[in-house]
BAKE-641497 format. One record per residue (C-alpha): residue number from 1; x, y, z. Coordinates in steps of 0.02 Angstrom, whole numbers, plus 50000, padded with zeros to 5 digits. Each point is the difference from the previous one (the first is absolute). Layout:
N
NUM|X|Y|Z
...
***
This chain:
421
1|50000|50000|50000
2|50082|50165|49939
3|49964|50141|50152
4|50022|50182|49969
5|50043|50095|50160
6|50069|50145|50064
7|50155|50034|50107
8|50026|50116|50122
9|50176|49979|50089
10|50081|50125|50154
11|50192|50019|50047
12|50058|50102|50100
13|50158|50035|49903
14|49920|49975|49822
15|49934|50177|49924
16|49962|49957|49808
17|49838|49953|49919
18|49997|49885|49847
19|49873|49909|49870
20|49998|49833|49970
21|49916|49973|49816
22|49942|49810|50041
23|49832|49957|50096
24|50064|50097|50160
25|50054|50173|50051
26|50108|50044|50155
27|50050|50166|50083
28|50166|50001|50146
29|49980|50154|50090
30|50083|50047|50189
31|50133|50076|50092
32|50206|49963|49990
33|50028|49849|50080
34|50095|50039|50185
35|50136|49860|50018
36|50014|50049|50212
37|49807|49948|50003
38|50002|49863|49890
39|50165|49917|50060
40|49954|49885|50135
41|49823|49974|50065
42|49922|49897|50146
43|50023|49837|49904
44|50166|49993|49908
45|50020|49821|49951
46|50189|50037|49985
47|49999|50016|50190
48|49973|49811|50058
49|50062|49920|49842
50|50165|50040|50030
51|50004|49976|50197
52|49963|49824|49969
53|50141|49993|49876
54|50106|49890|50108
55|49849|49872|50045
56|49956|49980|49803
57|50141|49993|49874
58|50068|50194|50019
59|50015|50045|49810
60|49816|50002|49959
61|50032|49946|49806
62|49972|49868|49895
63|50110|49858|50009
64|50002|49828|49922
65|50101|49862|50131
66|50039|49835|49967
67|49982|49853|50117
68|50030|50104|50159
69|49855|50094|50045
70|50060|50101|50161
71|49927|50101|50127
72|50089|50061|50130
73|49857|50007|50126
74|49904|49896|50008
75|49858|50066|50046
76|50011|50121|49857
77|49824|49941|49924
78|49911|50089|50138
79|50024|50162|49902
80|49999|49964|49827
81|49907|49850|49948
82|50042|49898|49874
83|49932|49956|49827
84|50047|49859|49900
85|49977|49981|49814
86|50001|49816|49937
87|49941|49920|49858
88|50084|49889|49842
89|50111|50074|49903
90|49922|50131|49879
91|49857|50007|50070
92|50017|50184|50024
93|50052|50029|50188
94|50124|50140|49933
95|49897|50081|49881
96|49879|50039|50136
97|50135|50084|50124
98|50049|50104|49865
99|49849|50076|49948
100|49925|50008|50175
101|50136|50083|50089
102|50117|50055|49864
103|49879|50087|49877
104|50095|49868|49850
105|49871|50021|49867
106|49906|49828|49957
107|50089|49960|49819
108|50187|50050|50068
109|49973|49839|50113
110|49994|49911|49852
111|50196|50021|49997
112|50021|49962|50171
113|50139|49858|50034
114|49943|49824|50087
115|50048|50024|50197
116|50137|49896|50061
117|50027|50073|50183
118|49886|50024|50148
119|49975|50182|49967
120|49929|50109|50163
121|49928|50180|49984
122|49971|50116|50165
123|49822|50092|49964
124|49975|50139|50113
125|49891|50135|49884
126|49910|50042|50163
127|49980|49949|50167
128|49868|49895|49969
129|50070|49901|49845
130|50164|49978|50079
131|50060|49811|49961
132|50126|49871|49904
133|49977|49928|49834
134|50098|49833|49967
135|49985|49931|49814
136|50036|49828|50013
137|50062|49912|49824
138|49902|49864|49970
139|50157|49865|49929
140|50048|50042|50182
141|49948|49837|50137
142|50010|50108|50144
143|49946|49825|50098
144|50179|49969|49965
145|50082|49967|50143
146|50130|50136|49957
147|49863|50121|50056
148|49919|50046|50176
149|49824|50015|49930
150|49946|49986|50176
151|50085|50188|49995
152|49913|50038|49842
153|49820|49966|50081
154|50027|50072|50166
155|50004|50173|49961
156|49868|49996|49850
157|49842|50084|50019
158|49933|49958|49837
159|50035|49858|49858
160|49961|50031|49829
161|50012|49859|49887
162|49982|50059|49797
163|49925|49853|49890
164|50030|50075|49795
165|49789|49959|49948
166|50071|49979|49807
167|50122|49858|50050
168|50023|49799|49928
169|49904|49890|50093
170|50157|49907|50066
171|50053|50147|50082
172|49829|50052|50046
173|50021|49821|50110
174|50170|50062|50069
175|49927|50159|50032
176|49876|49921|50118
177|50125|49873|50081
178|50087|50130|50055
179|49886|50121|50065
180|49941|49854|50125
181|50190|49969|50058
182|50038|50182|50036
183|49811|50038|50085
184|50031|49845|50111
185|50170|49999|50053
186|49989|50209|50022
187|49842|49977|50112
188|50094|49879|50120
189|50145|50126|50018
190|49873|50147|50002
191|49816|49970|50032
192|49955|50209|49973
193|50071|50017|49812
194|49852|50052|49885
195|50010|49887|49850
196|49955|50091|49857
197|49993|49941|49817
198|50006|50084|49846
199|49919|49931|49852
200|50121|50089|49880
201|50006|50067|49804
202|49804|49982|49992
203|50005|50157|49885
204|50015|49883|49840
205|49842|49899|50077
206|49813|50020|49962
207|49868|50045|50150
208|49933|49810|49992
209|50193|49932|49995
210|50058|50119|50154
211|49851|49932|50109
212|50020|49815|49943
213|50188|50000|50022
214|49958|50104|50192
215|49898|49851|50042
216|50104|49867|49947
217|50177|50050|50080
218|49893|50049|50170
219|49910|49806|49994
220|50165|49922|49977
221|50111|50097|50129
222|49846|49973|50131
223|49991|49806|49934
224|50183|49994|50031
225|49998|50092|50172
226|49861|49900|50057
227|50055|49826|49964
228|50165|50047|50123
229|49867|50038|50132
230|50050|50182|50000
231|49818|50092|49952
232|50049|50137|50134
233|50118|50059|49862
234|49915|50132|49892
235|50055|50089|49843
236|49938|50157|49918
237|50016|49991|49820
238|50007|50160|49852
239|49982|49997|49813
240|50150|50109|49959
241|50075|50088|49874
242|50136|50159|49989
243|49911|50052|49855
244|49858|50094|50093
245|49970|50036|50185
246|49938|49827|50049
247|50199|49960|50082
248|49977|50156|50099
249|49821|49984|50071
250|50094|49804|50021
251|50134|50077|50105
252|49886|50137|50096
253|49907|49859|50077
254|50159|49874|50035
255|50086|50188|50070
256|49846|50031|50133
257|50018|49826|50085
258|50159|50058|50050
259|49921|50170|50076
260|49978|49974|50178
261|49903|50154|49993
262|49881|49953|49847
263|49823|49988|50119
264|50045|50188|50083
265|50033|50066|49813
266|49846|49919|49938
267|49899|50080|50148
268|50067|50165|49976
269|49969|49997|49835
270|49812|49939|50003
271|49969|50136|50135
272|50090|50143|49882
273|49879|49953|49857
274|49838|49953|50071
275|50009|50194|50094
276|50080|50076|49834
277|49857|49947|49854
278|50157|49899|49936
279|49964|49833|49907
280|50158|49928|49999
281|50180|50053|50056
282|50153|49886|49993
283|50168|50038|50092
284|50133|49986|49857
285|50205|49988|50032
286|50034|50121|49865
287|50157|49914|49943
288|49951|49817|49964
289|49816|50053|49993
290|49938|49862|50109
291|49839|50022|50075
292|50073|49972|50206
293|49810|50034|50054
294|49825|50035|49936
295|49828|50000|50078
296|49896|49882|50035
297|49879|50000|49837
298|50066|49869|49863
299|50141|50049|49885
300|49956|50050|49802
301|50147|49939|49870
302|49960|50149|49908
303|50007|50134|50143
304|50173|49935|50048
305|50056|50014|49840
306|49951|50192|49994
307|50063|50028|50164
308|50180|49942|49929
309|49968|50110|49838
310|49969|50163|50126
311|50149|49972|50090
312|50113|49972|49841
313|49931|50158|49950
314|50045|50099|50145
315|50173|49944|50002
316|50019|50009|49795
317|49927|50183|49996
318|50104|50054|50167
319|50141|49918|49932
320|49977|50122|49828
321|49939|50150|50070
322|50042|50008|50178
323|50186|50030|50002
324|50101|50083|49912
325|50193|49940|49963
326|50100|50078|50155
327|49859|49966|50130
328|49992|49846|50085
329|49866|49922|50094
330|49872|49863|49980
331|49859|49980|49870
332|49895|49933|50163
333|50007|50127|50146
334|49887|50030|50135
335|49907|50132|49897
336|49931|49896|49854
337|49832|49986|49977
338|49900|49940|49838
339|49819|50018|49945
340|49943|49883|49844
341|49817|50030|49917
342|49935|49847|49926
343|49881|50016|49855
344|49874|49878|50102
345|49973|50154|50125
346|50116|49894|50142
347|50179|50117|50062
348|50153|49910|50054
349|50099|50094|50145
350|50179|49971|50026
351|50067|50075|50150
352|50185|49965|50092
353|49972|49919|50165
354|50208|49966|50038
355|50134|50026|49879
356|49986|49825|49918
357|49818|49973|50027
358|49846|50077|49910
359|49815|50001|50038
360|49897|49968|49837
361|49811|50034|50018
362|49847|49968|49885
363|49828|50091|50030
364|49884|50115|49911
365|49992|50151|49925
366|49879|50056|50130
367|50073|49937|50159
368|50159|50089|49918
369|49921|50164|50026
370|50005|49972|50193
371|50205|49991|49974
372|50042|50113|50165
373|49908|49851|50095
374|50109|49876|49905
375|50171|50100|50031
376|49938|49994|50209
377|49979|49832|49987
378|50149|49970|49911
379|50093|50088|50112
380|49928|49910|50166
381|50066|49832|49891
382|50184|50049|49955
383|49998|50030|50197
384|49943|49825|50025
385|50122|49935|49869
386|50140|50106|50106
387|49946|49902|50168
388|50008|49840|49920
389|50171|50049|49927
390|50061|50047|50191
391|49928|49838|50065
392|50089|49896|49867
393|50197|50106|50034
394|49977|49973|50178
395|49950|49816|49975
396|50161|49990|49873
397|50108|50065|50124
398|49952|49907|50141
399|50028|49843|49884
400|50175|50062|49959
401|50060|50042|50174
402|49927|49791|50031
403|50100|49938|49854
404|50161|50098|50087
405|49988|49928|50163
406|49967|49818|49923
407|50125|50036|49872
408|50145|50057|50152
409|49934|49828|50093
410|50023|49888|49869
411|50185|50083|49963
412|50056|50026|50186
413|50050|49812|50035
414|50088|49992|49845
415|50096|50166|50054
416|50036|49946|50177
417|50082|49868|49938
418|50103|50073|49895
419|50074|50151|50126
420|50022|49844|50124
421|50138|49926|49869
***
């Protein structure tokens, strides 16, 4: 369905106004952008990422490791949970990392080598998607007895095992196999991981095919799972597909069962809408744009889609027309705002909540004439959002001061001993 709308974006250090000749227009009006204000609000993620430096892996990049895994606490995976990416080889577990988290347009994947190492990938876009990424090669038996897969499991929060829809039925066999070995032996190590699998590549499939093939790999994992007496086990499957926004909504949901906070967020946000005239509002981390919360009312393919389309257009037309070359600054400050008229008489309101996560609201036209209302009420939830923030440092540093204390037990024997010699 082709929409026509209109954009209205603020900035507080863009000044320009500019025409769009497609099916939208846009204005960026506001004020120079003050870098003392803007530099570091209540909730700079930077703040706790690196004071747990020492308990996660300290250099907070990507890194590919083989055979030795290490950790050097421990009890690390209290702060940043971990998500593993397994799955036969070229089944796609790379391709989806890329575009998720590094913006790698769909048909550059295509040139993508096979991965031969354990590769692992700190996420920390916000607070609230703050985790590890592990893509697992799948000619790699990490059952091996070369590897502690004990460690592996421990520290996972979430399992997601990618099954290519389009592949040989011999594989398609193998695909299953192993899906049972890794759900069963990770459960015994790790009873909490959410299993999640993604039914992958489905964009080459028709409607009837995606269903049919949904159904069969969920009967035959169950099947499997229930012969071994181990029905308590239960997996989430996704069609998928990096070719629209199906392996982000995938990701959103797999992303909030890691949220600890997920029921407060959820309240908050059916109380902001139900006293705004709002019909539905998701809470977006602007960089990935995964969904980390959204009211209670069911979730519309085609309104998350939109919702990604506004905020690529905020950042696109910021990124154009917000700076100039000597000024430096982000395209995503604490000042943006956008306002999107749909030609179905329904407005889309993006407003900043922190500086990696965005509010995005659809209601009508005429409960967008009561907008002083909605800015109050907005404004009572960003102060909700900033206790639940509070809550959630103090909670990480009481965990880190814990993991120091067992950390200095666990190592004290050990030196003892040595200063006795």
């Amino acid at each position: 369905m082709a929409w026509t709308y209109q954009v209205t974006i603020w900035k507080s250090w863009a000044a320009s106004a500019v025409k769009i000749s497609q099916t939208w227009k846009m204005t960026c009006e506001g004020a120079k952008y003050n870098e003392e204000d803007g530099e570091d609000d209540a909730f700079a993620f930077d703040y706790y990422d690196d004071d747990f430096d020492a308990f996660t892996d300290g250099d907070g990049d990507s890194g590919c490791h083989e055979g030795v895994l290490g950790f050097r606490d421990p009890f690390s995976s209290e702060v940043k949970p971990r998500i593993l990416l397994m799955g036969l080889r070229r089944s796609g577990k790379s391709s989806i990392q890329k575009v998720v988290f590094h913006k790698m347009s769909p048909n550059e994947t295509l040139f993508l080598e096979s991965t031969n190492k354990i590769c692992r990938e700190d996420v920390s876009n916000s607070s609230f998607v703050s985790f590890q990424i592990w893509d697992f090669p799948g000619q790699i038996d990490f059952f091996d007895p070369t590897f502690d897969y004990e460690m592996i499991f421990r520290g996972t929060g979430a399992l997601i095992f990618v099954i290519d829809s389009q592949m040989l039925q011999d594989d398609y066999v193998e695909a299953l196999r192993r899906l049972h070995l890794t759900v069963t032996r990770a459960y015994k190590v790790n009873p909490d991981i959410n299993f999640e699998v993604f039914i992958h590549k489905v964009d080459g499939l028709s409607d009837d095919h995606k269903i049919e093939k949904q159904r069969d790999i969920h009967k035959r994992a169950n099947d499997d799972l229930s012969d071994a007496g181990l029905e308590r086990i239960h997996l989430s499957f996704y069609l998928t597909s990096i070719y629209d926004h199906s392996i982000f909504e995938a990701f959103s949901k797999v992303v909030q069962k890691l949220i600890p906070q997920l029921p407060t967020l959820e309240n908050l946000l059916n109380i902001f809408i139900s006293n705004s005239g709002i019909e539905k509002a998701f809470l977006f981390d602007v960089v990935s744009k995964i969904y980390i919360a959204t009211d209670s009312s069911p979730v519309d393919m085609q309104t998350y889609e939109l919702c990604c389309d506004m905020i690529d257009v905020v950042i696109d037309i910021s990124c154009i027309y917000g700076l100039s070359g000597d000024e430096a600054g982000s395209p995503y400050d604490k000042e943006s705002m956008a306002i999107i008229h749909l030609n179905n008489t329904t407005v889309m309101y993006l407003k900043e909540v922190t500086k990696f996560l965005a509010l995005v609201c659809f209601l009508r036209e005429e409960s967008f004439e009561r907008k002083g209302l909605i800015d109050y009420n907005f404004h009572c939830f960003k102060k909700a959002i900033e206790e639940v923030f509070d809550v959630r440092l103090k909670v990480q540093r009481n965990r880190k001061l814990l993991s120091q204390r067992r950390w200095s037990k666990l190592t004290m024997p050990n030196r003892t001993h040595s200063e006795h010699h």
